[in-house]
N, C-alpha and C positions, 0 to 999 in steps of 0.2 A: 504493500500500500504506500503512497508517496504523501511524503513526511509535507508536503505542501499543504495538506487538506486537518486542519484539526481533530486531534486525535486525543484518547483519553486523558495520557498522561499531559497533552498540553491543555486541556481541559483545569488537569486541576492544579498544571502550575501556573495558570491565571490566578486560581484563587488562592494559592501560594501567595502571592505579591500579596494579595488583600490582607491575610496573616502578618505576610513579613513587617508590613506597611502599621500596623497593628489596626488597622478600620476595623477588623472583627471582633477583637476584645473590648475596642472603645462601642463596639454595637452591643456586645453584649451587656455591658456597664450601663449606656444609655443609649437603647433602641433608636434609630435612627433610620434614614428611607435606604441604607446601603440593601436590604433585600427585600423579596425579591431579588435576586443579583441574576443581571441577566449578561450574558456573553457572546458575543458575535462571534460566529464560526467565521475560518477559515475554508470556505468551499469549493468544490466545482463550479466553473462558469454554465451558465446556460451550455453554449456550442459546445462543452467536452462533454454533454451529459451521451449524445450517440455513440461517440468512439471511443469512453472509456465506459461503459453502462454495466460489465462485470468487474469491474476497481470500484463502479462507486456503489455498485449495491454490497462489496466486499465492504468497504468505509460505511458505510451505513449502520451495517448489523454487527460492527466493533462497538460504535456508539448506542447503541441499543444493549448490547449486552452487558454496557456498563451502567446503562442508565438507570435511576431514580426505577424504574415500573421492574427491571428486572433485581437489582440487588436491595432494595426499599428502602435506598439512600442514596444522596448528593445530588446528581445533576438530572433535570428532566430534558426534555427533546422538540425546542419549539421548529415546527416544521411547515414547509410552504409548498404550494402544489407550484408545478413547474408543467408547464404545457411544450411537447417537444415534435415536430411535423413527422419524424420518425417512428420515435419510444413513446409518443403519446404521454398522458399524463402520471407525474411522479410527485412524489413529496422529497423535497428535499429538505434535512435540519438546517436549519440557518443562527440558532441560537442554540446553549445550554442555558438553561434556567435553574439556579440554585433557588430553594423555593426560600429555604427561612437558613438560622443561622446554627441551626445542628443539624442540618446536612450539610452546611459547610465544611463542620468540624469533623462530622464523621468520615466525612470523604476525605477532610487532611489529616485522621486520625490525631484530631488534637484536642478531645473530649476531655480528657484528664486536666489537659492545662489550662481550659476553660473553665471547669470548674474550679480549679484552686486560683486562679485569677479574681474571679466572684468572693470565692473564700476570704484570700486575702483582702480584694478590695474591703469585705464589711467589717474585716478585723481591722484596719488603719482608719478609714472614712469618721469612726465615732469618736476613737479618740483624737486625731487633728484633721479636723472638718477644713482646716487651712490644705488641706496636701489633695483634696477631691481633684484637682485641676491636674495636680502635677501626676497624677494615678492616673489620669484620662489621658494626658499629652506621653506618660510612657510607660503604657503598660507593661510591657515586654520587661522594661526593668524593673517593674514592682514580679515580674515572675523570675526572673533571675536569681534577685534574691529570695528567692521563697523561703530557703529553709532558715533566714538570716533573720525575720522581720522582728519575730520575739526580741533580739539582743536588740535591734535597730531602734524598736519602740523604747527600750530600755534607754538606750542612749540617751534617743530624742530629750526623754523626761527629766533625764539628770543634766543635761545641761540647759533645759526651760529654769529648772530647779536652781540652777548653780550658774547661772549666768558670769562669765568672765572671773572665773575661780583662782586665777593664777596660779595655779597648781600646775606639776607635770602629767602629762599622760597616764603614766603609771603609778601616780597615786588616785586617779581616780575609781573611788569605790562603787560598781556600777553592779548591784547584785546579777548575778549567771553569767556575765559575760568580761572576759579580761583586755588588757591592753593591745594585744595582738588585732581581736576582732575589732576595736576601732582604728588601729593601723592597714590594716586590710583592706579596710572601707570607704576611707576618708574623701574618695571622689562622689562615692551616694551620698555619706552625713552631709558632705558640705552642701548639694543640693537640697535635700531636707532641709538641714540648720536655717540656711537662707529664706526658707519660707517662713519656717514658722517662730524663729527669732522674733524680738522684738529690734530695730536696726541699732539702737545704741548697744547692742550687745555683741553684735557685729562689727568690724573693721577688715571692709572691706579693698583697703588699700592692701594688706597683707597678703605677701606671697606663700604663705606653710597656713597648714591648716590650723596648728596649735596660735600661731598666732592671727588668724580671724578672729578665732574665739575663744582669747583670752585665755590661754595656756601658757606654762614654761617652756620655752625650747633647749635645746641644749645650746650650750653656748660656743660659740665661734670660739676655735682654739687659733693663737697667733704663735708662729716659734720662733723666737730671736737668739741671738748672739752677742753677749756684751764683748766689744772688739777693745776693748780697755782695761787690764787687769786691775788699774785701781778702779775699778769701777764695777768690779766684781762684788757679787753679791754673797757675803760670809762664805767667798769662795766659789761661789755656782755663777759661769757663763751663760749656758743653755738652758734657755726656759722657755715652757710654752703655758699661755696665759692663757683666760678669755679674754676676747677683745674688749671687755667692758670694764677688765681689771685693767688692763693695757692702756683704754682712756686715761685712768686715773694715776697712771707710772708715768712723771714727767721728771725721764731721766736727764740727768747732765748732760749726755751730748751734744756736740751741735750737728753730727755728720750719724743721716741715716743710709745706708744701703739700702734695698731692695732687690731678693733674686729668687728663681725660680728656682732650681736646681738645690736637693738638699745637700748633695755633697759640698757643691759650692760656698755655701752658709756653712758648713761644719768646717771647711777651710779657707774662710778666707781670712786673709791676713790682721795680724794686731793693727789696728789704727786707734790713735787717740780721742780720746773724746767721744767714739762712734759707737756703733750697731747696727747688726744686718740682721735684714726680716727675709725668713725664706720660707718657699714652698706654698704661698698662695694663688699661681697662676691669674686666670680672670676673676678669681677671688678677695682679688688684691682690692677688693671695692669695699670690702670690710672696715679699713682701714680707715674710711670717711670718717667715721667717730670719734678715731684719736687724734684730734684738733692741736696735741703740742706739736706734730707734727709739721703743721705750718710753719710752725717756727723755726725748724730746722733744714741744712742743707740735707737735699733728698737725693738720693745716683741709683736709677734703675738701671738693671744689668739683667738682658733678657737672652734669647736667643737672636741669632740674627735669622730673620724669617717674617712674612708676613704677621702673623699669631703674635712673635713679640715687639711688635712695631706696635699695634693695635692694642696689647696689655699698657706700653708706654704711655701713647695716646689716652689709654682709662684712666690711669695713672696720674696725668697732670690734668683732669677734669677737677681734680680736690686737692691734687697737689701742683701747680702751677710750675712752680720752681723746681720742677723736679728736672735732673737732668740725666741723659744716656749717658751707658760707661761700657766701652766695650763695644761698640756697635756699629762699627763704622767701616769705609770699605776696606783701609789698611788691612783692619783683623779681618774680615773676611778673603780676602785677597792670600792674603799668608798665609791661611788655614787652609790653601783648595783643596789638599788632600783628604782633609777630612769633611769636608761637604756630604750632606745624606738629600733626601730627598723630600720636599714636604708636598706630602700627600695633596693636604685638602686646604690651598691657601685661602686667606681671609680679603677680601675686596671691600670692605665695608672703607666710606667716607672718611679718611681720619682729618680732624681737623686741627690738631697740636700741636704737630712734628715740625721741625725746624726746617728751611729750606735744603740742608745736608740730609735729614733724615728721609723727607718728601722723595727725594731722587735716587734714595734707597732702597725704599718700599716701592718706586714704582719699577726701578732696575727687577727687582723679585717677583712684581704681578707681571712684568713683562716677558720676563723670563730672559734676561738681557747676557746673562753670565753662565744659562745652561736651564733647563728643565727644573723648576721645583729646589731650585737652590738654597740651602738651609744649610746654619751653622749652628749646631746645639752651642749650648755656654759651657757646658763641662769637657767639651772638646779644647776651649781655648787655654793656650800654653800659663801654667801658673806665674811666668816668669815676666807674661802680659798685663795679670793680676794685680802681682806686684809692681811694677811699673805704673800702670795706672793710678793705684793707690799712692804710691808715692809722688808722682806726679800731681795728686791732689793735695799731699800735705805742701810743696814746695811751694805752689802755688799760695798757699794761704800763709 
């Protein structure tokens, strides 16, 4: 038979879509004109009906044998007389007619999940009369989570209850359900939360979930290097803070570093007065909070690569005064050997870079020196390091 002419199984992946689309469950929930569902077949034209008349009475009694009159479910067979100067008069189907909305179900075998669709709906609806909307606009996700909803409801209530708790995560006492199940989740609560919040309990600027609604987050860890042994702490160079302790450490130096690479920060050289922040990548945005930092001269020390032209660029959005160390064509020029490849350069607008750096980063989007030219920082000669570094005490 030719796949041209609709056939059972395209029959009922029409009303597949209906399902997938979720119209069925929103009909179930609240009855709508969706059935009746009626469906235009894919047919024979009039002129094939002569010389194809044993294919199409072959197509006919497929759709019959699946129909509504012979299995006592899904589609019934609206049909048209057809007058033919040959074959004389025929009925041909021109429609499948799903009559109501359990033969729909039946025919996509999705009885079961219709019912627990219902279920659940009348289990949420009473208690947050607020979410009736958001149960119609996606059913499909109130069936998702089916077996979740008890803990969900649970959630919902304790933070109606506990609006912006400052608490962590995991001191929330939520009876049946633990910290995990709302880490699990947090893309559904936060939909929910949103509705049925009241909005001052919301903040909606927050990018984590913990901080929308008013939870502890874990704290941004910062690891520095005191590059000046009097300036050791009871002895201890290496520490890693939160950054919110970090605001409030305004140390004596006046020379910050900045770098990427943690072996680089575990060696770079003694400087006076200084310290090097390492291991934040594009993270390095953190750092807006620690305001003595202004105050200080700042030397970012990246890779030479698109990626660390644009960390730089972030970099003096809050740090103005900050300046490139290391990054110039000299050192990359001397290092050919060890050139690697960067994959997946970055093109974004930078608007910071100094006119030596501009012609750097476009040498690299251009590909001016070779394919994907990139010089990691922990490639570059320690002897550079130091040079540099000392070339900045000289100077001052």
């Amino acid at each position: 038979m030719s796949i041209k002419w609709s056939n059972p199984p395209w029959i009922r992946e029409q009303v597949q879509r209906k399902w997938d689309s979720g119209r069925i469950l929103r009909s179930l929930l609240m009855p709508d004109d969706l059935f009746p569902l009626s469906i235009p077949l894919k047919r024979p034209r009039s002129s094939e009906v002569n010389e194809n008349f044993a294919e199409i009475s072959r197509w006919i009694k497929s759709l019959k044998n699946q129909s509504k009159q012979e299995t006592g479910f899904g589609y019934e067979l609206v049909e048209k007389q057809m007058v033919h100067r040959q074959s004389g008069r025929n009925l041909l189907p021109t429609h499948a007619l799903i009559p109501n909305i359990q033969d729909a179900l039946r025919l996509l075998r999705k009885e079961r999940e219709g019912e627990k669709f219902l279920e659940l709906a009348r289990l949420i609806q009473p208690k947050w009369p607020a979410l009736q909307e958001w149960i119609v606009k996606f059913p499909h996700k109130v069936l998702a989570a089916e077996a979740d909803w008890s803990g969900i409801l649970a959630a919902l209530s304790w933070f109606v209850s506990h609006p912006r708790c400052g608490s962590y995560l995991r001191q929330l006492d939520i009876p049946g359900i633990d910290t995990k199940f709302i880490e699990q989740r947090k893309g559904l609560l936060t939909e929910l939360l949103n509705i049925i919040l009241p909005d001052e309990a919301i903040d909606h600027s927050a990018s984590s979930f913990e901080l929308r609604y008013g939870l502890l987050v874990k704290p941004v860890q910062v690891r520095l290097r005191l590059l000046d042994q009097q300036q050791y702490l009871q002895g201890i160079s290496d520490l890693t803070v939160p950054v919110e302790q970090l605001a409030e450490f305004n140390s004596l130096v006046s020379k910050v570093f900045i770098t990427e690479n943690e072996i680089n920060g575990l060696c770079f050289p003694d400087v006076k007065e200084a310290l090097v922040i390492f291991g934040l990548g594009y993270g390095v945005e953190v750092l807006k909070s620690v305001t003595w930092l202004k105050e200080k001269e700042i030397y970012y020390w990246g890779d030479i690569d698109t990626h660390g032209f644009a960390i730089l660029d972030l970099v003096r959005s809050f740090l103005p005064q900050a300046q490139s160390l290391l990054m110039d064509e000299r050192i990359l020029m001397s290092h050919q050997h060890l050139w690697v490849r960067e994959e997946k350069p970055s093109f974004t607008q930078l608007n910071r870079l100094t006119a030596d750096e501009h012609r750097m980063l476009s040498s690299l989007q251009n590909n001016t020196w070779g394919q994907g030219v990139r010089l990691e920082q922990e490639r570059v000669a320690f002897q550079e390091v130091k040079g540099a570094v000392d070339s900045l005490h000289q100077n001052n």
